[in-house]
N, C-alpha and C positions, 0 to 999 in steps of 0.2 A: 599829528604833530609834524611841522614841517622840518626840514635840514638846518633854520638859523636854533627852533626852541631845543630839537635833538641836540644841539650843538651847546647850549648854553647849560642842556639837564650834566651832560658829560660831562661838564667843565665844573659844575656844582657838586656832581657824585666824588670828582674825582678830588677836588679840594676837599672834600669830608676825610676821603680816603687817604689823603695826606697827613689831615690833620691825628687822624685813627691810630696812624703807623708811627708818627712820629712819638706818641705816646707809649709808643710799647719798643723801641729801642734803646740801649743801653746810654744813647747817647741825649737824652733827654735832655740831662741836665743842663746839656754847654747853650739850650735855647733862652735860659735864663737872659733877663735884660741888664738886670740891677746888679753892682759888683761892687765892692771895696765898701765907703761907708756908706754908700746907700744901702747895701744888703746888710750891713752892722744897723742899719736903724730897723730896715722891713724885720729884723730879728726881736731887737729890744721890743715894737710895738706888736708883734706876735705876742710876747712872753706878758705883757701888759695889759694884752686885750684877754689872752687866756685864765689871767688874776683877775679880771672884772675890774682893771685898776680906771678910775678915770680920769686923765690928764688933760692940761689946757695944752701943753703945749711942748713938744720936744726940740730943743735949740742945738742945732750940731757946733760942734765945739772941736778944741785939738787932743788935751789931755785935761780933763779926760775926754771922752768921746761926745758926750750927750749930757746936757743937764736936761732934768725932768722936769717941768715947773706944774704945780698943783696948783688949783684953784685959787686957794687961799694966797696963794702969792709966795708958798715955802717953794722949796725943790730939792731933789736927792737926785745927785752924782752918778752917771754909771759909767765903765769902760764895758766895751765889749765886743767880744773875740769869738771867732768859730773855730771849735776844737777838731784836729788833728793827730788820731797815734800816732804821729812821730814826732811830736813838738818836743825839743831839746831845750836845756836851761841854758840860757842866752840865747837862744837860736832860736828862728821860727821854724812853720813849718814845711821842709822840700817837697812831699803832696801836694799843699797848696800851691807851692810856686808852679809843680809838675802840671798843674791841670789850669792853672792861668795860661802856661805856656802852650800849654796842647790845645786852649780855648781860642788865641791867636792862630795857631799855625793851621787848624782844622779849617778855620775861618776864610783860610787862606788858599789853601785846598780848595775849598767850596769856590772861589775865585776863578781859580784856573780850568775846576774839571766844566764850569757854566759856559765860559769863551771856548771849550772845545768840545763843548754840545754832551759830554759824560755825566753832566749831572744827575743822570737817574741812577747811577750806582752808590751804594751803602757799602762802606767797608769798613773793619775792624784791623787794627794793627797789630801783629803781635814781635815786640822788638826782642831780639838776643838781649839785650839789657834793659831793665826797667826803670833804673834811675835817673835822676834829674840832671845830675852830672852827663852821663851817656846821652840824653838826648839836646842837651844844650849844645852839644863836640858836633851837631851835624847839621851840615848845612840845610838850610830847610828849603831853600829857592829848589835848589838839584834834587833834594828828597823828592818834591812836589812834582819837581820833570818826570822823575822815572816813575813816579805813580800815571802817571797820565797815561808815557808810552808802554806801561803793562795793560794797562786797561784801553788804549788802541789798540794793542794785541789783542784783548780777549773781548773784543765789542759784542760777541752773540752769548758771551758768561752768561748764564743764570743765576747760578748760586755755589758756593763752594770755597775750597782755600787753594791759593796762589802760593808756593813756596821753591827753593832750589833755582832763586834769580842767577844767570847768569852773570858770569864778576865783571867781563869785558861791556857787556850792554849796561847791566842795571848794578855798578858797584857801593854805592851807598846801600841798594836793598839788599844785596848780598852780603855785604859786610854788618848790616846795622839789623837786618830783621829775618826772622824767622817763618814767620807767614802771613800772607793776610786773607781775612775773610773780605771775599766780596758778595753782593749780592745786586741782581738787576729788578729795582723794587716800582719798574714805570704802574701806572700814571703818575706815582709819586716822583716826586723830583728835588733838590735843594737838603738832601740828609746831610748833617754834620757827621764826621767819621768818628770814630772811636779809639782812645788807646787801650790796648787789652787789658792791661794790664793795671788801670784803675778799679778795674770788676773781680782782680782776683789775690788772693791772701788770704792773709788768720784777722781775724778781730781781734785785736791786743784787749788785755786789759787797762782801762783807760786811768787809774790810778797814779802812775808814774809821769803821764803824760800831762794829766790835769794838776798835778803840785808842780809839774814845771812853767805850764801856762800861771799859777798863782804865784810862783818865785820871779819872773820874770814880767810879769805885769807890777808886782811890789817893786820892784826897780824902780819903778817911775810914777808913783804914787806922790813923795812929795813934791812932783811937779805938778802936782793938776793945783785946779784953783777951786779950789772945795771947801773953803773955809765956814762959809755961812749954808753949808748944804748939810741937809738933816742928817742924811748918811753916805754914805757914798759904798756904790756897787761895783761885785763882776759880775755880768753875766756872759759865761760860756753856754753856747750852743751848738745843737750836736746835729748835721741833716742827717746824714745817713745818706747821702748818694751816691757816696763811692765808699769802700773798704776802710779805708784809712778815716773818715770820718762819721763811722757809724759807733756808737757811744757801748761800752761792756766795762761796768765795774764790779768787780766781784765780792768788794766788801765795802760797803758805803758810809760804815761808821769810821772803820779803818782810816778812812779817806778825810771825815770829818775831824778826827780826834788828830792825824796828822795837822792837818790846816792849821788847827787850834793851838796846836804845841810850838808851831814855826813863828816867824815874825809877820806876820800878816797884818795888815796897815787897813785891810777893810774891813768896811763895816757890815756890808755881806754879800754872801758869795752864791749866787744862785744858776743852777745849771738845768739847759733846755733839752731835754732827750727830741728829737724830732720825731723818729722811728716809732717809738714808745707812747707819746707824746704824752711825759713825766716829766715836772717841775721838781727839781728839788733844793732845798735850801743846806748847805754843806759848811755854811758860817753862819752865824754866831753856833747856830746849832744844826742838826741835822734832820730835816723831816721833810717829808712828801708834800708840797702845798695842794698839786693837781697831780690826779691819775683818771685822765680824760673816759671817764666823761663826769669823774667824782671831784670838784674843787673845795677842800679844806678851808673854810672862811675862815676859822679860829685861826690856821697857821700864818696866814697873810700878815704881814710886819702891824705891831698895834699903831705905827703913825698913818697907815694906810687904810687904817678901815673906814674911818670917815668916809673915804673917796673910792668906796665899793658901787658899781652900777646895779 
């Protein structure tokens, strides 16, 4: 083997070895392409393809989000949302804005540490405060500086935590953060960082959080244009890739028999465990349609059997 094929095997090994690693760090998710309603659609046709439903065609719309149009020429309504423990009635959810934000800012990072040749390092942040509020208050241009010149400092790091920043050199890390994991992960190169503290909490019970996502979607139900549509849907979906969006309900009729009793304007309410990957229907009634790898034909809505694959 000559020095060009040597050179070209390295170059092939070592892009495997990127692609290896970048699968098993915490920061996986931020490599995601699709975001807002494009990833509201990748969701509904997940939950569509897992029913064996089969569609001609899904048209993105405003409010509601998506009509569904069936062969025959009918179509049923859906909105749909990725669920969040901290979704507040009125409010959405400060997780999700936390980790759109840290999807930019990471992004951005990866910018600066490539123009000064650091981009072989992987690090985790861990801030003195976790909230969305606290990391909106800093600057991030300067944040991004004293990350660099900590890791000019420490260009032979291996592996380990960075804490006890200097206030005079490095005052944003001093003031705003606690430590950071670094690690020097070459041949790999190009890692997105991580904020700590999307990996760490309790799993709520997701019961309070999901009648606030159905009271606050009912808000604006008689806006959609759903008139000649057979039903019209929520479907909430749950990934599980961070804390705050990984799905734990602890009484699920509870849940249903709430719904049921409140003023709820749909016609049904079905939710995506991703984790689990468990369909369940929580309006009109309450039942498991799929518990992968078992899918419930009977449960599936009777306007929709026709249009089983």
């Amino acid at each position: 083997m000559d020095k060009n094929q040597l050179g070209e095997r390295r170059a092939q090994t070592n892009a495997v070895m990127a692609q290896k690693l970048k699968k098993h760090l915490a920061s996986k998710i931020l490599y995601k392409e699709i975001h807002g309603k494009d990833e509201e659609k990748r969701a509904l046709e997940a939950v569509l393809e897992r029913l064996c439903i089969k569609t001609e065609k899904i048209i993105d719309s405003e409010r509601p989000d998506f009509f569904v149009n069936l062969k025959s020429g009918k179509y049923f309504c859906c909105e749909v949302t990725q669920y969040f423990g901290d979704t507040k009635k009125r409010k959405g959810s400060r997780q999700k804005t936390l980790l759109r934000n840290w999807i930019q800012f990471t992004k951005n990072l990866l910018k600066k540490l490539k123009a000064k040749k650091l981009n072989h390092f992987y690090g985790a942040i861990h801030f003195k405060s976790s909230t969305l509020e606290s990391f909106q208050k800093i600057n991030k241009t300067n944040l991004i500086d004293e990350i660099v010149k900590v890791l000019e400092a420490n260009k032979n790091y291996k592996k380990g935590f960075l804490k006890d920043f200097e206030k005079n050199t490095f005052p944003i890390l001093h003031s705003t953060v606690e430590q950071i994991y670094i690690c020097n992960i070459r041949p790999e190169k190009n890692a997105l960082w991580w904020h700590a503290s999307l990996q760490s909490g309790t799993v709520v019970d997701a019961f309070e959080p999901i009648i606030n996502i159905v009271k606050n979607k009912n808000e604006l139900i008689e806006k959609y244009d759903c008139k000649n549509a057979i039903e019209t849907w929520l479907v909430i979906y749950a990934e599980a890739t961070v804390v705050s969006n990984t799905l734990f309900v602890s009484d699920w009729e509870k849940l249903h028999k709430t719904i049921k009793q409140s003023k709820n304007k749909f016609d049904r309410i079905i939710i995506w465990d991703k984790f689990s990957e468990k369909i369940h229907e929580v309006f009109p009634s309450h039942k498991i349609i799929l518990e992968y790898p078992n899918l419930y034909i009977k449960r599936i809505p009777a306007f929709l059997q026709s249009y089983l694959t």
